[in-house]
C-alpha positions in Angstrom: -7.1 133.2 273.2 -3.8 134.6 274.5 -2.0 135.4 277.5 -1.2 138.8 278.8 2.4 138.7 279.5 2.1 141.8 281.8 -0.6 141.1 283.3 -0.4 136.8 283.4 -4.0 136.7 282.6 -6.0 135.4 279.7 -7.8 137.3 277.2 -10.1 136.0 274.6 -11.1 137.1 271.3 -14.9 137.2 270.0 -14.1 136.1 266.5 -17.5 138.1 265.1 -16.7 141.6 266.3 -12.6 141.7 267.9 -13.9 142.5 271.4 -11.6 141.3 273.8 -13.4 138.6 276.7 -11.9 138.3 279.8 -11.2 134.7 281.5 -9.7 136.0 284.6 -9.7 134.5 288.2 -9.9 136.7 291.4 -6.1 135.8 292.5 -3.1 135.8 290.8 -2.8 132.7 288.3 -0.2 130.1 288.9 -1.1 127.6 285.8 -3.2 127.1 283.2 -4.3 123.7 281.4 -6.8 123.9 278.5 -8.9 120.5 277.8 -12.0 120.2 275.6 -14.1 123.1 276.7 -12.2 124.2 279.7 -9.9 126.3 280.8 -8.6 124.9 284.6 -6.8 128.1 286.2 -4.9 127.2 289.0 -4.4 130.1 291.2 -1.7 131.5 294.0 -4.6 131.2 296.5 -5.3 127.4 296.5 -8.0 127.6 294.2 -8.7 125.8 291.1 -11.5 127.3 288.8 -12.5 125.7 286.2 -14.3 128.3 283.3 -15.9 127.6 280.1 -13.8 128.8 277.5 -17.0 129.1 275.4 -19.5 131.4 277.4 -16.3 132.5 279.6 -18.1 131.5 282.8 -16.8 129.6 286.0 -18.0 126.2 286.1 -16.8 125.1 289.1 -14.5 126.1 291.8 -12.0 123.7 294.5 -10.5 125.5 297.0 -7.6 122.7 297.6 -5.8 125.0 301.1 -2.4 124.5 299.4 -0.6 126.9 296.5 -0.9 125.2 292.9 1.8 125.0 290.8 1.9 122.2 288.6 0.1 121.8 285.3 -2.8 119.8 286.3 -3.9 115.9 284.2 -7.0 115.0 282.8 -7.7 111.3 282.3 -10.8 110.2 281.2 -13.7 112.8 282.8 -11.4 113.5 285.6 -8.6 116.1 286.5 -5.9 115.3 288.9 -4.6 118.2 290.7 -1.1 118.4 292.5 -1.4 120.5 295.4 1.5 120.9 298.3 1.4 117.4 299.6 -1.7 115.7 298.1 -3.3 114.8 294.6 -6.8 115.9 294.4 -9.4 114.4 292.2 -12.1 116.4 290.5 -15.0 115.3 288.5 -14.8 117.7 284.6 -18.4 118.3 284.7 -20.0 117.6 281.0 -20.3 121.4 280.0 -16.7 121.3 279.9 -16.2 118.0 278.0 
């Protein structure tokens, strides 16, 4: 897994064959926290995604209504977002453990 400098999104690597896997939001990323099994992408547009860095699919989505732009805390089986003016709590669902 890297990061596109140009581009600021991540890129994957399928280990068996080199074909590149994309792990890209739909708005521009802010942060990105890796944890176990998943990838939490915090994005320009208030949205948190979090994606299984193993099948490369969204697991779940919080839409928070406030930009995200610190790196986001995990604690247990739950990640604690900072988002302009609150700290939101969100249950890492076990796929992603």
């Amino acid at each position: 897994m890297y990061r596109d400098y140009k581009t600021g999104e991540m890129t994957g690597v399928k280990l068996a064959n080199g074909q590149p896997v994309e792990l890209s939001g739909d708005a521009p990323i802010s942060q990105l926290d890796v944890y176990g099994k998943g990838m939490y992408r915090a994005q320009r547009n208030g949205t948190l995604l979090g994606i299984n860095i193993l099948t490369a699919k969204p697991a779940f989505r919080v839409t928070t209504g406030a930009d995200l732009h610190e790196s986001t805390l995990k604690t247990g089986d739950m990640l604690i977002v900072q988002a302009e003016g609150k700290l939101l709590g969100v249950k890492i669902p076990a796929s992603l453990r």
